[in-house]
N, C-alpha and C positions, 0 to 999 in steps of 0.2 A: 738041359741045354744039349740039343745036336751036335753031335761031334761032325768036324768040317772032314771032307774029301779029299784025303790023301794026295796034295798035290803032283800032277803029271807032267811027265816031259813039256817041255814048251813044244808045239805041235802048231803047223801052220793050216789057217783056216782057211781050208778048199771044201770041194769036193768028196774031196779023198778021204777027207777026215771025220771018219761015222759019227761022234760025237755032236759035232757041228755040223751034219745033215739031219742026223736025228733032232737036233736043237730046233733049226729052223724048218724041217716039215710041220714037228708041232704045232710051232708056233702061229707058224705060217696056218694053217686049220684051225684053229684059236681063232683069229682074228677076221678071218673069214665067217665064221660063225657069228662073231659080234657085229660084224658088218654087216650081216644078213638080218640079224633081228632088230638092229639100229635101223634099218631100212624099212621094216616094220611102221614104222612110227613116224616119219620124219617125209619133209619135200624133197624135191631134189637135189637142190642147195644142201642141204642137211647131209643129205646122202656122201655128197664127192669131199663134203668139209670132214666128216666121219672118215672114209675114206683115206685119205690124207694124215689123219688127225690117227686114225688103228695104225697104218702103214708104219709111220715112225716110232709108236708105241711097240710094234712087233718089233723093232730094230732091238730099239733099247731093250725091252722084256728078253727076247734074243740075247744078248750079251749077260745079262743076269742070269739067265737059265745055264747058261752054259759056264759062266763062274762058278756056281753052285756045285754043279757035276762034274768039274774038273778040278777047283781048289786053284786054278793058275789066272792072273791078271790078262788083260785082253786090251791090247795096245788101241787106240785110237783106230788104226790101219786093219787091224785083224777085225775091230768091231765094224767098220763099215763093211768089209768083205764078208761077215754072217750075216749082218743087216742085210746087202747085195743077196745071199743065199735064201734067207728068208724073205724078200722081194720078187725072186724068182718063182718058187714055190709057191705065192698067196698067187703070181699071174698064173703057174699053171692050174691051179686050182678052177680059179675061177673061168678059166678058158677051158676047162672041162665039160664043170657045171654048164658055163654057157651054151656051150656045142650040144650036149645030153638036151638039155631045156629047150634050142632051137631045133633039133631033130625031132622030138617028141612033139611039139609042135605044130612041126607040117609047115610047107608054104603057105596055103591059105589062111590059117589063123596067123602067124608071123606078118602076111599084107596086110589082115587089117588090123593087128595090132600097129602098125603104123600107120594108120591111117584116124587114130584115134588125135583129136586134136588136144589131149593131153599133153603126147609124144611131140610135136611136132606141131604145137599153136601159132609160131608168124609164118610157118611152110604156107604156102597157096594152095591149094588143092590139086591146080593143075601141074605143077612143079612137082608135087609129092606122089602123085603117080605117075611123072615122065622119067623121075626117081628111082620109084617100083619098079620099073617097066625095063631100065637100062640097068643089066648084068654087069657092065664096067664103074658103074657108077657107083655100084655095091660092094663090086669088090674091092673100087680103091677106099671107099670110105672104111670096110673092113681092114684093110691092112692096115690106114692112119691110124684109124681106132685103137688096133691091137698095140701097134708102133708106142702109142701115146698111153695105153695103161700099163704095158711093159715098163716105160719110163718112170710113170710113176709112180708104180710098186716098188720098183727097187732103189730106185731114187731116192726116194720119200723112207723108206727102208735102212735104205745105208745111212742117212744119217741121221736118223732114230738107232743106228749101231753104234757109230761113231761118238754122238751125243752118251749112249750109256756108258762108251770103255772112259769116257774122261770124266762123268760122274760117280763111275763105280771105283777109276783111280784114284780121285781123290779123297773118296770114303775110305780106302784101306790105306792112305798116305795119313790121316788125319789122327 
């Protein structure tokens, strides 16, 4: 039997607090990684359900991970706010990746990967390169975009954190 981890000051979960950044970068790259080989295999439906479905799982695994390494219970409130850290982390991750992957790229292959009617099947043709064509129209849909997976990474994150501090409290109440 492992011996548990010398309980720690109760310590509040920021930023500030190594323990819980180390937690959720981990995690945060776990789950990224899953989501990428899940992507492998699956439509796109599949993809944003997965997606969604790892988001909240990092939350919870999140507050496990960091029980483990600290020996201290993790209130409902402190779990959504690792959750929220590891939320933050999987968006920057993948707004890394993203940016690497679109640079390397190029504009030319990036237009006709959108022009693949894979990407964009009820687009019209002529709409989708009046699209191409307008810088403003790329960059607001970029910002929504960002706006909208920022949301719900962390979103979906925090209460996959939340979700674990009140399963993992009732397991040591029990």
């Amino acid at each position: 039997m492992a011996a548990q981890p010398a309980p720690v000051k109760d310590t509040e979960i920021s930023f500030r607090n190594r323990i819980a950044v180390n937690v959720g970068l981990a995690v945060a790259g776990l789950a990224i990684v899953a989501n990428q080989l899940l992507a492998l295999f699956g439509s796109l439906a599949l993809q944003l359900i997965s997606l969604v479905g790892l988001s909240l799982l990092s939350g919870l695994f999140a507050v496990w991970l960091y029980k483990q390494r600290t020996g201290q219970s993790v209130s409902v409130k402190s779990g959504a706010r690792l959750g929220w850290i590891t939320g933050v982390f999987s968006f920057v991750i993948v707004t890394v990746l993203t940016t690497i992957t679109i640079a390397m790229m190029g504009p030319d292959t990036l237009a006709k990967a959108y022009r693949d009617p894979r990407l964009a099947p009820s687009m019209p043709k002529a709409e989708l390169e009046a699209f191409l064509s307008d810088p403003a129209a790329m960059a607001t849909m970029l910002i929504f975009g960002m706006a909208a997976a920022f949301a719900m990474y962390t979103i979906a994150a925090s209460i996959g954190g939340a979700l674990g501090a009140k399963m993992l409290d009732k397991d040591s109440t029990a």
